[in-house]
MDAnalysis code that builds the backbone (N, CA, C; Angstrom):
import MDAnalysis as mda
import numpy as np

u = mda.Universe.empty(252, n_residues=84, atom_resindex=np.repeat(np.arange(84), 3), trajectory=True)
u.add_TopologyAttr("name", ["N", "CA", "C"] * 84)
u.add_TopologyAttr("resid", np.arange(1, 85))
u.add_TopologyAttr("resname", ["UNK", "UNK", "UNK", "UNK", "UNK", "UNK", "UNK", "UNK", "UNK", "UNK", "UNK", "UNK", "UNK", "UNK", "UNK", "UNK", "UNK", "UNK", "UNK", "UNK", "UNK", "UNK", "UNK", "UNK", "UNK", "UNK", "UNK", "UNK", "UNK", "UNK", "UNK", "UNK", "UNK", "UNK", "UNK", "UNK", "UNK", "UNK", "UNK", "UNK", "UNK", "UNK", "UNK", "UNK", "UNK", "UNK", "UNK", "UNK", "UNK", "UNK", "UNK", "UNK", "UNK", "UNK", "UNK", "UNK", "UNK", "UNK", "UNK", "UNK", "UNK", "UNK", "UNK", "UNK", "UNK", "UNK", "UNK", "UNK", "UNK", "UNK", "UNK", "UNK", "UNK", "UNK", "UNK", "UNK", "UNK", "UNK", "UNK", "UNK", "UNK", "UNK", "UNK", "UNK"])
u.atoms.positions = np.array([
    [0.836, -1.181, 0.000],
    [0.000, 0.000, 0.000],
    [0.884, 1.248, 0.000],
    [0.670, 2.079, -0.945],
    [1.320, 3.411, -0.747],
    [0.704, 4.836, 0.527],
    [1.374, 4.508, 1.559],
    [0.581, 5.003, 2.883],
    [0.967, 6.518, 2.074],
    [2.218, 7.091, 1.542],
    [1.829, 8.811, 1.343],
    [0.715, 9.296, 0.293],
    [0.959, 8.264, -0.496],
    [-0.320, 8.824, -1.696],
    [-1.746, 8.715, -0.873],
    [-1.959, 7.947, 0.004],
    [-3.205, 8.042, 0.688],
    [-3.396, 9.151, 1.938],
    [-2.153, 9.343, 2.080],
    [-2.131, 10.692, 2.610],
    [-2.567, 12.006, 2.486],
    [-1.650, 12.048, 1.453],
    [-1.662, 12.886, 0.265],
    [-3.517, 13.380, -0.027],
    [-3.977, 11.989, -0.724],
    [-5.019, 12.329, -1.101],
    [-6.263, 12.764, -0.268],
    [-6.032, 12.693, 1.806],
    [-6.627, 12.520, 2.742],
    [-6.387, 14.519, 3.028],
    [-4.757, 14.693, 3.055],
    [-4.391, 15.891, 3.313],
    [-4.927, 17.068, 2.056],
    [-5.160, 16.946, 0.537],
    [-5.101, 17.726, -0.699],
    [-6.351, 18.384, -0.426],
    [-7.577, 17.481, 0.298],
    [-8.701, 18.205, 0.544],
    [-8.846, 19.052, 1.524],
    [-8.379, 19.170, 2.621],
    [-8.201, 20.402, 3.669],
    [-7.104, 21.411, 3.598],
    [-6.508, 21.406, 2.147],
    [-5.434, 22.677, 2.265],
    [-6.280, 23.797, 1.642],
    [-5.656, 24.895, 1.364],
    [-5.971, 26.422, 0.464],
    [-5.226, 25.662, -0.995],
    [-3.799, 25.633, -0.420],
    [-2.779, 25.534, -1.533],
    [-1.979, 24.428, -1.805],
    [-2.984, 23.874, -2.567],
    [-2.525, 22.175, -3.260],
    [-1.361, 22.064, -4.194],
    [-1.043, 22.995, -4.559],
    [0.420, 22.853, -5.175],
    [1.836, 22.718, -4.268],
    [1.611, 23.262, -3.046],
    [2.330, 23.413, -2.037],
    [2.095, 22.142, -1.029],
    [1.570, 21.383, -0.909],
    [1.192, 19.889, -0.291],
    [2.558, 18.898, -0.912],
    [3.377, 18.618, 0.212],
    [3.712, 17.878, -0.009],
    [4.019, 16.339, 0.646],
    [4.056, 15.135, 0.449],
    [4.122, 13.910, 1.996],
    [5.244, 13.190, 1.250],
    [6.181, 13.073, 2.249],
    [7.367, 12.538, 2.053],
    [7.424, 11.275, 3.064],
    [8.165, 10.261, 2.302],
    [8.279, 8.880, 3.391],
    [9.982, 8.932, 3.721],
    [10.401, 9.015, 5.242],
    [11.521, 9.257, 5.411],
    [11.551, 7.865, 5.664],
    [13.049, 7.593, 5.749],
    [13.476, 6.207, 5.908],
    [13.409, 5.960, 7.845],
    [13.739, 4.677, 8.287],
    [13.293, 4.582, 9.417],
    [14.123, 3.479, 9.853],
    [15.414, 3.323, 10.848],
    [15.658, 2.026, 11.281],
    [14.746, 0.602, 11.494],
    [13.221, 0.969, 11.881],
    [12.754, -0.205, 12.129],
    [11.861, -0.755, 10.843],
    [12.261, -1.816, 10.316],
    [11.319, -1.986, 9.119],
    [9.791, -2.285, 9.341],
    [9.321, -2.200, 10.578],
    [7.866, -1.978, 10.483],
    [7.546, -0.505, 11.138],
    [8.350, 0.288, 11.098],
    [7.773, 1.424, 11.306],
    [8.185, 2.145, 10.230],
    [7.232, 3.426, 9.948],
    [6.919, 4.445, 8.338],
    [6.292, 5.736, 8.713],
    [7.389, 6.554, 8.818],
    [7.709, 7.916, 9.318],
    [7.119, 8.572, 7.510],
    [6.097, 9.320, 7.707],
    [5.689, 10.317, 7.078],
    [5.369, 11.382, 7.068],
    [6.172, 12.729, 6.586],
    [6.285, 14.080, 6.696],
    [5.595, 14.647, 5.832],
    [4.455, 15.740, 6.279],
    [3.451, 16.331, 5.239],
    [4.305, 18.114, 5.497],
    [4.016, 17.990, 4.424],
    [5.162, 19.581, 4.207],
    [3.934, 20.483, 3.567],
    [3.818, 21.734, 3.951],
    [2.520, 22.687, 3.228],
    [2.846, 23.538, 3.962],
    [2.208, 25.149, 2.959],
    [2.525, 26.259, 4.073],
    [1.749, 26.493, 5.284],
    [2.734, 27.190, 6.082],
    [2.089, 27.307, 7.496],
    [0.648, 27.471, 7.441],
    [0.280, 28.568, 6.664],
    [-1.736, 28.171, 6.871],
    [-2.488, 26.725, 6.826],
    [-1.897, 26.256, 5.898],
    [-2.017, 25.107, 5.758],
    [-1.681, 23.999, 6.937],
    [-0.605, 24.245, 7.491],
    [-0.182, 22.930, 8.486],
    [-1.063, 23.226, 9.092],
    [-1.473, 24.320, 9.918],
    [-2.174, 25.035, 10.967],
    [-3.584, 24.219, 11.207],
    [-4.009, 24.359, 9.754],
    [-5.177, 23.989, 9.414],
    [-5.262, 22.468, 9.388],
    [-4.199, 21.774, 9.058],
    [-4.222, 20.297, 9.058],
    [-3.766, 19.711, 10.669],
    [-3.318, 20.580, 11.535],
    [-3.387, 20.216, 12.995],
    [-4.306, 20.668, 13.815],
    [-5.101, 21.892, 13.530],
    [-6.378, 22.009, 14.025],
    [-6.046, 22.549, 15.625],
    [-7.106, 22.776, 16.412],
    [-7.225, 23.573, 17.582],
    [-6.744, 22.460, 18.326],
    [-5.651, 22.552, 19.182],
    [-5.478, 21.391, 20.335],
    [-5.094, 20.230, 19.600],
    [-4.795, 20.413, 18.085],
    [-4.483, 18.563, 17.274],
    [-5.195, 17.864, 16.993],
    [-6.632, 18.128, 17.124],
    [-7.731, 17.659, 17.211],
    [-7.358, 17.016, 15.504],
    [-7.501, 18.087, 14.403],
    [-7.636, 17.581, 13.202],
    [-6.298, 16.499, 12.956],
    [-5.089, 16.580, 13.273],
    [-3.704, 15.835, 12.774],
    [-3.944, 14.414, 13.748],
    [-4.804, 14.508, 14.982],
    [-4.905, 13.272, 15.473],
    [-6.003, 12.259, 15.009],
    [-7.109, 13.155, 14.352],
    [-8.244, 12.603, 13.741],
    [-7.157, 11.606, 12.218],
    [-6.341, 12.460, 11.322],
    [-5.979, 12.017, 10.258],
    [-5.150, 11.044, 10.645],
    [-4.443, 10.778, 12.004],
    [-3.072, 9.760, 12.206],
    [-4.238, 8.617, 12.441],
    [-5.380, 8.589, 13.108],
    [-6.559, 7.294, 13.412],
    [-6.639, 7.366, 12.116],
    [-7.242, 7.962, 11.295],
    [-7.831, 7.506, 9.902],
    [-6.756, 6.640, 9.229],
    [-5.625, 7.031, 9.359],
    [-4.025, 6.518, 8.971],
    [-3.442, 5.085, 9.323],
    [-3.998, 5.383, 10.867],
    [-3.850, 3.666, 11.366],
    [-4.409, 2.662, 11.313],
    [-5.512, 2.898, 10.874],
    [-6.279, 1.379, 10.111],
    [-5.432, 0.737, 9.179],
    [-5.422, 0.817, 7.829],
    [-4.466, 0.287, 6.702],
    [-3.195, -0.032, 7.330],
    [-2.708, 0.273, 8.323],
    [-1.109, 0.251, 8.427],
    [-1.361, -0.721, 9.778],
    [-2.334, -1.054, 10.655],
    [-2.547, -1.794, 11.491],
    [-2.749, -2.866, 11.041],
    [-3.354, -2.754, 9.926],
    [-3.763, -4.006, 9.024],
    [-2.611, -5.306, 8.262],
    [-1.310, -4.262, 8.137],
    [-0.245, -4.450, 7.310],
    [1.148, -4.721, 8.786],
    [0.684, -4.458, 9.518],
    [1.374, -4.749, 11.209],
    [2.837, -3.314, 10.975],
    [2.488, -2.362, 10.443],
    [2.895, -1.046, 10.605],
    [2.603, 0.352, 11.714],
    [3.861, 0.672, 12.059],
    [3.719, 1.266, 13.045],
    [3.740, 2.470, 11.923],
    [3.013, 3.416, 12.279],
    [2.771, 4.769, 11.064],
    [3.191, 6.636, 12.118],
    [4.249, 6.884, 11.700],
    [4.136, 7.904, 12.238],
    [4.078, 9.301, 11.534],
    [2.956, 9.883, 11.668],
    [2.596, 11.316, 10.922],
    [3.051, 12.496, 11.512],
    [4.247, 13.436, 10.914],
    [4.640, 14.373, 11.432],
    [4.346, 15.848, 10.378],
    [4.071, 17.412, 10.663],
    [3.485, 18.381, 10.029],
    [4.584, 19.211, 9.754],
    [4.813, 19.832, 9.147],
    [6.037, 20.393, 8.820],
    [5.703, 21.820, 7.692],
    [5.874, 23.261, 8.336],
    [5.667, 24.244, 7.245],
    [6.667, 24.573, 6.583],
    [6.775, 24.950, 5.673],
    [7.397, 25.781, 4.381],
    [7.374, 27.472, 5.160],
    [8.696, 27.745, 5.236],
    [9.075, 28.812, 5.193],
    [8.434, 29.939, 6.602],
    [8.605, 30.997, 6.864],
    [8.144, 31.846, 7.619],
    [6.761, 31.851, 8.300],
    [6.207, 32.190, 9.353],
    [5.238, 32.407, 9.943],
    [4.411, 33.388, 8.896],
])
């Protein structure tokens, strides 16, 4: 399963600026764990972590089904582009 493209396609609908969305799979010592970095501008991250994390913890559950399924440990981290 490609966990960033489903990311991707989970994250493209709650940004402003979909050209600027990006999810990167970093590499990871443990081969069942899959470190994924969503890169977008700060309005954007803001908006994809929500008041209190509410929204980035809602998307890491939506995230952990498929990857629970596959005995993957999935870790989702937010990351802005450039200046406040």
């Amino acid at each position: 399963m490609d966990y960033a493209k489903t990311l991707h396609d989970i994250a493209v609908e709650l940004v402003h600026n979909k050209d600027r969305l990006e999810v990167r799979e970093m590499p990871s010592l443990d081969e069942d764990t899959l470190t994924l970095v969503v890169y977008a501008d700060h309005e954007d991250i803001a908006r994809l972590i929500g008041r209190h994390g509410i929204m980035a913890n809602s998307i890491r559950r939506l995230m952990s089904v498929p990857s629970r399924m596959n005995n993957k440990h999935l870790d989702i981290k937010f990351e802005s582009y450039g200046e406040e």
